[in-house]
C-alpha positions as CSV (number, residue, x, y, z in Angstrom):
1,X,36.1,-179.6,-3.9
2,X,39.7,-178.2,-3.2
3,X,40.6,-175.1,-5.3
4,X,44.2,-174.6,-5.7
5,X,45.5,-171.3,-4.5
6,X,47.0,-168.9,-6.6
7,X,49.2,-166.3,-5.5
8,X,50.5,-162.8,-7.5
9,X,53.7,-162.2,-6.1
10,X,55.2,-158.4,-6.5
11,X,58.9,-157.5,-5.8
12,X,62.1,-155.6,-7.1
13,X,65.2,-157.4,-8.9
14,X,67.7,-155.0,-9.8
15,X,65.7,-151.8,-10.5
16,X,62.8,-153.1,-12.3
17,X,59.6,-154.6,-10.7
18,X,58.4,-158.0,-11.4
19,X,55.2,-159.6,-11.0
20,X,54.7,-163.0,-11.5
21,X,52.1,-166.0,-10.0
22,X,53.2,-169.1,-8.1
23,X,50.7,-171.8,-6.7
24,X,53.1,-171.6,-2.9
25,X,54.6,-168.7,-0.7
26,X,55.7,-169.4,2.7
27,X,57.9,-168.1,5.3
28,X,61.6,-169.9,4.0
29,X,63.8,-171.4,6.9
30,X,66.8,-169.1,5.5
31,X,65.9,-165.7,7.8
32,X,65.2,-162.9,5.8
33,X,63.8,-164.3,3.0
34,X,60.0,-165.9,1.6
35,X,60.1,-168.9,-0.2
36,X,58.2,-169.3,-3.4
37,X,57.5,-172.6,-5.3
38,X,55.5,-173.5,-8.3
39,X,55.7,-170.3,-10.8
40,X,52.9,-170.1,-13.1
41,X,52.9,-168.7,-16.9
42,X,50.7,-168.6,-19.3
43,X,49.3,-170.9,-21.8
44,X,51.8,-172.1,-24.8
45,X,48.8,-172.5,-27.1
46,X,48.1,-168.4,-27.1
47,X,48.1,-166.8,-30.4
48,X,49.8,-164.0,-29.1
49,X,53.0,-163.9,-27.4
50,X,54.2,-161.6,-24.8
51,X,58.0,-160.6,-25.4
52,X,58.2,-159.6,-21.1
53,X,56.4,-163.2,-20.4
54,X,58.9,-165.2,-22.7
55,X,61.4,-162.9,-20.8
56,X,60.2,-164.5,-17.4
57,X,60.0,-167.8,-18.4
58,X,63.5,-167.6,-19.2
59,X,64.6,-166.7,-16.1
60,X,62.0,-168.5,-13.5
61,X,61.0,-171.4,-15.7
62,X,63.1,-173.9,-14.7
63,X,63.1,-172.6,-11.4
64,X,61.7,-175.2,-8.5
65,X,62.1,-172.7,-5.2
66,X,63.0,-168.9,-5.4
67,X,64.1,-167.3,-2.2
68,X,63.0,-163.7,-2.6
69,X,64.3,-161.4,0.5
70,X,61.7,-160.0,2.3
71,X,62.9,-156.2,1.4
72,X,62.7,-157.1,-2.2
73,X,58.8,-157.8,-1.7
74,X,56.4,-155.2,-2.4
75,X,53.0,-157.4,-1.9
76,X,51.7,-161.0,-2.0
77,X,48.1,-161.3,-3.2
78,X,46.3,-164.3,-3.1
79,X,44.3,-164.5,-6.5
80,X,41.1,-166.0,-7.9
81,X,42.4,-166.2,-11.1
82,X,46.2,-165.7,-13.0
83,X,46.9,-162.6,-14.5
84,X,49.8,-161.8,-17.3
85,X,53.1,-161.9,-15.6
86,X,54.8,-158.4,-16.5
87,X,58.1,-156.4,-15.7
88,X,58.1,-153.0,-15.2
89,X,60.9,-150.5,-14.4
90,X,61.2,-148.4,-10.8
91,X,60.1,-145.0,-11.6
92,X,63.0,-142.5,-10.9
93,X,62.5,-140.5,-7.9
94,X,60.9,-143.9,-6.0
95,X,63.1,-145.5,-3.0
96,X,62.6,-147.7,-0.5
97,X,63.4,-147.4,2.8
98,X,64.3,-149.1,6.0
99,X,61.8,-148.9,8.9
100,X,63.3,-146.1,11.6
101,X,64.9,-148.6,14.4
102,X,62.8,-148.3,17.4
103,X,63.3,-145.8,20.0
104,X,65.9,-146.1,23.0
105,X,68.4,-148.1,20.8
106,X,71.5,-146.9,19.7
């Protein structure tokens, strides 16, 4: 039996850090960028709701295909099981930056 792969993607949208689970990541044809497909949320029958999850599923639910550049991507983690998709803010002080280019070019 075929399990299907779950995947916790991690990455930055406009200062605040996103992690949410999709069932495919790949390398997209547009350079630059990773292609993911088939967010996941959780289950509509919870007791509880999560305001951040809602707050997700608003913005990704409808989504078929996200094209995340790869400098906005802090990790991809393939999963056993879904976790709670969550948003958290960039902690001042924290940057990220560019590799140094290689040596000998200008």
């Amino acid at each position: 039996m075929t399990s299907k792969k779950i995947y916790r993607v991690v990455f930055i949208n406009h200062s605040e850090v996103f992690e949410l689970y999709a069932r495919k990541v790949i390398s997209s044809e547009v350079y630059g960028f990773v292609e993911v497909e088939g967010w996941i949320f959780g289950e509509k029958s919870a007791v509880l709701v999560d305001p951040t999850e809602e707050r997700l599923k608003a913005l990704f639910g409808s989504v078929e295909r996200s094209l995340i550049p790869m400098t906005s991507i802090i990790r991809i983690d393939e999963v056993k099981q879904q976790g709670t998709a969550r948003i958290t803010a960039v902690k001042s002080g924290a940057s990220v930056s560019p590799l140094p280019p290689p040596k000998g070019s200008s």
